[in-house]
Backbone as ProteinMPNN parsed JSONL, in Angstrom:
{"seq_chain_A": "XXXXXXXXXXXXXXXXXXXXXXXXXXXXXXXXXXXXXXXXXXXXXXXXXXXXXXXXXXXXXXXXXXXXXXXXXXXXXXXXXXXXXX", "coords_chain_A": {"N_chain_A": [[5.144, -22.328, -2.013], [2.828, -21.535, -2.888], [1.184, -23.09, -1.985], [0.872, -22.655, 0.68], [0.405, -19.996, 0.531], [-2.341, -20.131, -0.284], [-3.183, -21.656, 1.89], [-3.193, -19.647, 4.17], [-4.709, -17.33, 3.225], [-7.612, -15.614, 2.67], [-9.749, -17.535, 0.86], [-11.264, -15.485, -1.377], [-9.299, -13.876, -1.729], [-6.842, -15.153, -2.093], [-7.583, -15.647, -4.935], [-7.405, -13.17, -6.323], [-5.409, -10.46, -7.852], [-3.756, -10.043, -6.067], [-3.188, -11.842, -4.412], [-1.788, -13.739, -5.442], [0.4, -11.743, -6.231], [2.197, -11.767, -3.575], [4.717, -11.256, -2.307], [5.136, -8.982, -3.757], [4.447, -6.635, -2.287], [4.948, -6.885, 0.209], [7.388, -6.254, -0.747], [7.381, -3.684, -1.964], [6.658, -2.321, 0.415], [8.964, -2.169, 2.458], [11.046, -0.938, -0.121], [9.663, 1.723, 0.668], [9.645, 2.193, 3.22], [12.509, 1.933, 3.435], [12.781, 4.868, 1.867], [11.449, 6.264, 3.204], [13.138, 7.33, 4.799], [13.68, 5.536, 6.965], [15.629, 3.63, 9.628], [18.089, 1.238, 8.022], [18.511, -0.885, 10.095], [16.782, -1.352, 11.258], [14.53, -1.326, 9.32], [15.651, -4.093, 8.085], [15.021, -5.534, 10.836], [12.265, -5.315, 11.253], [11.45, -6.927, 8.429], [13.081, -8.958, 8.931], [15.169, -9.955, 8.004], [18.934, -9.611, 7.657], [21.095, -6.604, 7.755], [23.03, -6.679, 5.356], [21.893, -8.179, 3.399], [19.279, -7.001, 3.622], [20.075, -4.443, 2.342], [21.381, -5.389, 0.004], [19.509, -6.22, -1.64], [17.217, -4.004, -2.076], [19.208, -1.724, -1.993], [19.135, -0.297, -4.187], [16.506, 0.391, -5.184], [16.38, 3.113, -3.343], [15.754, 6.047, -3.1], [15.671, 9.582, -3.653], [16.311, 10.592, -1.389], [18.832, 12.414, -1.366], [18.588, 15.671, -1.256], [17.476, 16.038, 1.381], [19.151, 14.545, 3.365], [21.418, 16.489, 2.67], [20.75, 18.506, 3.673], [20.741, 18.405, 6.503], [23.366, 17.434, 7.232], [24.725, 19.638, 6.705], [23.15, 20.932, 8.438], [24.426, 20.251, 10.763], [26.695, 20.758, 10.569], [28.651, 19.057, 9.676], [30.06, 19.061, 6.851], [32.783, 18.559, 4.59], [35.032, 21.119, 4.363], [35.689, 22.912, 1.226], [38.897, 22.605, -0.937], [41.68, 24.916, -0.065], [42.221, 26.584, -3.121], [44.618, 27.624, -3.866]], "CA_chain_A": [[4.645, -21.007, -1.763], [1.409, -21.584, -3.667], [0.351, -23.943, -0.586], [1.425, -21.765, 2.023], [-0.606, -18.732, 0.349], [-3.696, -20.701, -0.3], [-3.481, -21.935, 3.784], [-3.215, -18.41, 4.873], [-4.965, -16.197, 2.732], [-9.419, -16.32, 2.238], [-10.326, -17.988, -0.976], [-11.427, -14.443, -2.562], [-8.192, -13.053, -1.47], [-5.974, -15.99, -2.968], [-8.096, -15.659, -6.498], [-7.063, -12.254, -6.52], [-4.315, -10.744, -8.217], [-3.194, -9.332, -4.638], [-2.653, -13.215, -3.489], [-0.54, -14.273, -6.463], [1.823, -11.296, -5.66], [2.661, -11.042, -2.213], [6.185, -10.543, -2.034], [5.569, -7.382, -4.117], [3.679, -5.639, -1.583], [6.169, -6.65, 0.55], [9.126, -5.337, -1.605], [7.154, -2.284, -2.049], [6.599, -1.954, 1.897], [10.246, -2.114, 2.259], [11.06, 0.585, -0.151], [8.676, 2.641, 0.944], [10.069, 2.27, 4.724], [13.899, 2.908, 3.122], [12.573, 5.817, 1.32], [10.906, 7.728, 4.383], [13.917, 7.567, 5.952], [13.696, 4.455, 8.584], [16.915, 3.196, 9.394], [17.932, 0.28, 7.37], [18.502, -1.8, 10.696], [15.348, -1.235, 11.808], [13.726, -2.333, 8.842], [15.875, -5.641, 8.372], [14.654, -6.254, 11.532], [10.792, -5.874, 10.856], [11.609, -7.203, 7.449], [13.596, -10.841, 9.364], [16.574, -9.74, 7.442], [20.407, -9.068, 7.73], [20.812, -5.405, 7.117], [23.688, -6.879, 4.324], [20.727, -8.601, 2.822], [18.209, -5.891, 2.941], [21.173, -3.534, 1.343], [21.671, -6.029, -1.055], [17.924, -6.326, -2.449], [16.922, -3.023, -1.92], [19.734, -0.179, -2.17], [19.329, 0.231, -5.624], [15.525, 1.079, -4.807], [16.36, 4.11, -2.524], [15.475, 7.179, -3.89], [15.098, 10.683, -3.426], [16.625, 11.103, -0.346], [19.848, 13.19, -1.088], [18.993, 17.004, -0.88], [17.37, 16.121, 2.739], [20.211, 14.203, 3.539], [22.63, 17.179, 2.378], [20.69, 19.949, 4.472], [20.909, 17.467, 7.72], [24.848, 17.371, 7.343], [25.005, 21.164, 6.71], [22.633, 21.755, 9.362], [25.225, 19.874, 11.871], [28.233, 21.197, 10.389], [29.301, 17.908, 9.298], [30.442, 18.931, 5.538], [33.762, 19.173, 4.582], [34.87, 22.654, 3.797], [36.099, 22.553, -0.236], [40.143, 22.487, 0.024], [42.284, 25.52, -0.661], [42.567, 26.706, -4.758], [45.592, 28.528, -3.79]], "C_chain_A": [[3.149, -20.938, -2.061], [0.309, -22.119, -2.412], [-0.161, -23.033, 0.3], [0.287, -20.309, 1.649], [-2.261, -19.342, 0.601], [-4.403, -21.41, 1.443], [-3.939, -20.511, 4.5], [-4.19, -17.167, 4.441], [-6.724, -16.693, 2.156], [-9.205, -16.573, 0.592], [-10.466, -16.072, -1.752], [-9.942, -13.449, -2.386], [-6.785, -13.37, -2.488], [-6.293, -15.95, -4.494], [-7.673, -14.602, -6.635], [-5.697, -11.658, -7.057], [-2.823, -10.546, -7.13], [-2.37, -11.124, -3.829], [-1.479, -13.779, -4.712], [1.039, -13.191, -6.157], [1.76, -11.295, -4.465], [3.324, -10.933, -1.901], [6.344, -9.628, -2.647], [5.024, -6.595, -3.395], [4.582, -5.576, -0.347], [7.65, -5.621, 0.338], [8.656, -4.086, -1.811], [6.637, -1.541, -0.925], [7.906, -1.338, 2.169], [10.644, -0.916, 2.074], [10.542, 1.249, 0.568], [9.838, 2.862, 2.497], [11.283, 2.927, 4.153], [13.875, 4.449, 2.839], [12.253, 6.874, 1.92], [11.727, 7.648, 5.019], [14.364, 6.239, 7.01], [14.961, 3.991, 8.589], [16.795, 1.707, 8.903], [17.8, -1.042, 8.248], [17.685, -2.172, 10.976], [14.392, -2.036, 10.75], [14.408, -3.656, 8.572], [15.048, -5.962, 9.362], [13.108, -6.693, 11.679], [10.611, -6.728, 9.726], [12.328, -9.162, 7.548], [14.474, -11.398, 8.551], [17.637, -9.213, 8.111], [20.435, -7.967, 7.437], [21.747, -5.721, 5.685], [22.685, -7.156, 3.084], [19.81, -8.063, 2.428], [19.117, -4.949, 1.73], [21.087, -4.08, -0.399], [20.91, -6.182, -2.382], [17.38, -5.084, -2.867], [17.491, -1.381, -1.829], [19.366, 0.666, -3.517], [17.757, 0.772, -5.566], [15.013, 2.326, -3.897], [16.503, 5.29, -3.081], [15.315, 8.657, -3.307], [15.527, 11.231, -1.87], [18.233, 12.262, 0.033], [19.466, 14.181, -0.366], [18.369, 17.044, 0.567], [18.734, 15.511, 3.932], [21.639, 15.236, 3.649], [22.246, 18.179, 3.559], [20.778, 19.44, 6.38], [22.357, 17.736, 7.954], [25.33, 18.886, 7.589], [24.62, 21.698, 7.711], [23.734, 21.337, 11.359], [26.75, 20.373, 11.685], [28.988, 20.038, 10.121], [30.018, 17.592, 7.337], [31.238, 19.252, 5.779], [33.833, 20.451, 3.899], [36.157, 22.043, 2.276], [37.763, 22.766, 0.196], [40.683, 23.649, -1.276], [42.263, 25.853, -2.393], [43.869, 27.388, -4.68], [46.932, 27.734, -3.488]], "O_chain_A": [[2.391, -20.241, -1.386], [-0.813, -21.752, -2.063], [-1.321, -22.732, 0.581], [-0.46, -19.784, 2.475], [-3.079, -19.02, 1.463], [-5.538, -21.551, 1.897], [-4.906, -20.393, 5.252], [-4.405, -16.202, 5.175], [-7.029, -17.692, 1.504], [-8.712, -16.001, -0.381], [-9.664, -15.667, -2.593], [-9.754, -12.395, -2.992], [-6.062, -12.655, -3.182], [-5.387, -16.19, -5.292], [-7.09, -14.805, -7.7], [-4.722, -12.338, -6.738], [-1.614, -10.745, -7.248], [-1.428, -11.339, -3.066], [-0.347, -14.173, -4.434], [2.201, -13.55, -5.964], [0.9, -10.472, -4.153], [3.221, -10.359, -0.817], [7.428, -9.056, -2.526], [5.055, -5.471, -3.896], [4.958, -4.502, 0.122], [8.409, -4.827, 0.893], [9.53, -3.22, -1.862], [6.22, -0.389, -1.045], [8.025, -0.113, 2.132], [10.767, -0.01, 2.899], [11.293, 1.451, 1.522], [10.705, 3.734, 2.559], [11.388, 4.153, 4.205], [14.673, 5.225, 3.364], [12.492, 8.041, 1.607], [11.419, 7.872, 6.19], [15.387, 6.216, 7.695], [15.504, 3.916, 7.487], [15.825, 0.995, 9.165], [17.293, -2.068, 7.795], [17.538, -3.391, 11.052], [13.696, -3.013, 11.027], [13.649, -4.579, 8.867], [14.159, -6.737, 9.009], [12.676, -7.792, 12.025], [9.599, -7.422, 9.819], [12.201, -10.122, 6.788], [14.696, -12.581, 8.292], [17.465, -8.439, 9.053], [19.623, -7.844, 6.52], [21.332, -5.069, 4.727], [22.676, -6.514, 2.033], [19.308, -8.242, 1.318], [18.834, -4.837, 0.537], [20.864, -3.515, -1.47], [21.27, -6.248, -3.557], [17.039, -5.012, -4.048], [16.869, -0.328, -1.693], [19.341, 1.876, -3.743], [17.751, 1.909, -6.036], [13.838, 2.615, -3.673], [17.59, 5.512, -3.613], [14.654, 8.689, -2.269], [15.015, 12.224, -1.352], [18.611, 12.716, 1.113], [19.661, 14.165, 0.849], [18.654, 18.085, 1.159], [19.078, 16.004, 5.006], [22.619, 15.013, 4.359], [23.105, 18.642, 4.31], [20.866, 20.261, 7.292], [22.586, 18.339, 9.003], [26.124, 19.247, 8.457], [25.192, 22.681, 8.184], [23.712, 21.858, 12.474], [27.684, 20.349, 12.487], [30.177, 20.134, 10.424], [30.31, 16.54, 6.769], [31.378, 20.027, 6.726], [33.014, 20.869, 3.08], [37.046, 21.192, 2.293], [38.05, 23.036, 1.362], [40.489, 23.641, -2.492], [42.326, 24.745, -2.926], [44.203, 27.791, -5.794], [47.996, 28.341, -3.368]]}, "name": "protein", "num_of_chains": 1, "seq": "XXXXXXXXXXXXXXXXXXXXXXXXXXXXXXXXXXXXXXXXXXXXXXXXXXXXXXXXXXXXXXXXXXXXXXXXXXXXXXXXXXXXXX"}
């Protein structure tokens, strides 16, 4: 990996602390994409992952997306209605 960065990336880029990580800018692309929404297939596929694979790495980093999620379902009529108390 060390090679492979230092081939690809300018000398002041690779000294930087930006060239030592670069699969976190990655992994925090990612999120980011899960997080606004994008569908997960979609990013596997910019990402040159399995969606099992992205899931796998990255569900536990998905955040904040319920109460838009809830008013989407409500707004289609797709919630169940609560069942009988009677």
């Amino acid at each position: 990996m060390r090679s492979a960065r230092q081939a690809a990336l300018a000398p002041h880029v690779f000294d930087s602390p930006t060239g030592k990580r670069v699969y976190d800018i990655r992994h925090t692309r990612l999120t980011k994409w899960l997080n606004d929404g994008i569908p997960p297939a979609q990013v596997a596929e910019w990402a040159g992952n399995s969606v099992p694979v992205l899931l796998a790495t990255y569900a536990r980093c998905v955040d904040g997306q319920r109460p838009g999620l809830k008013k989407r379902l409500e707004a289609a009529g797709d919630l169940p209605e609560p069942p009988d108390a009677g």
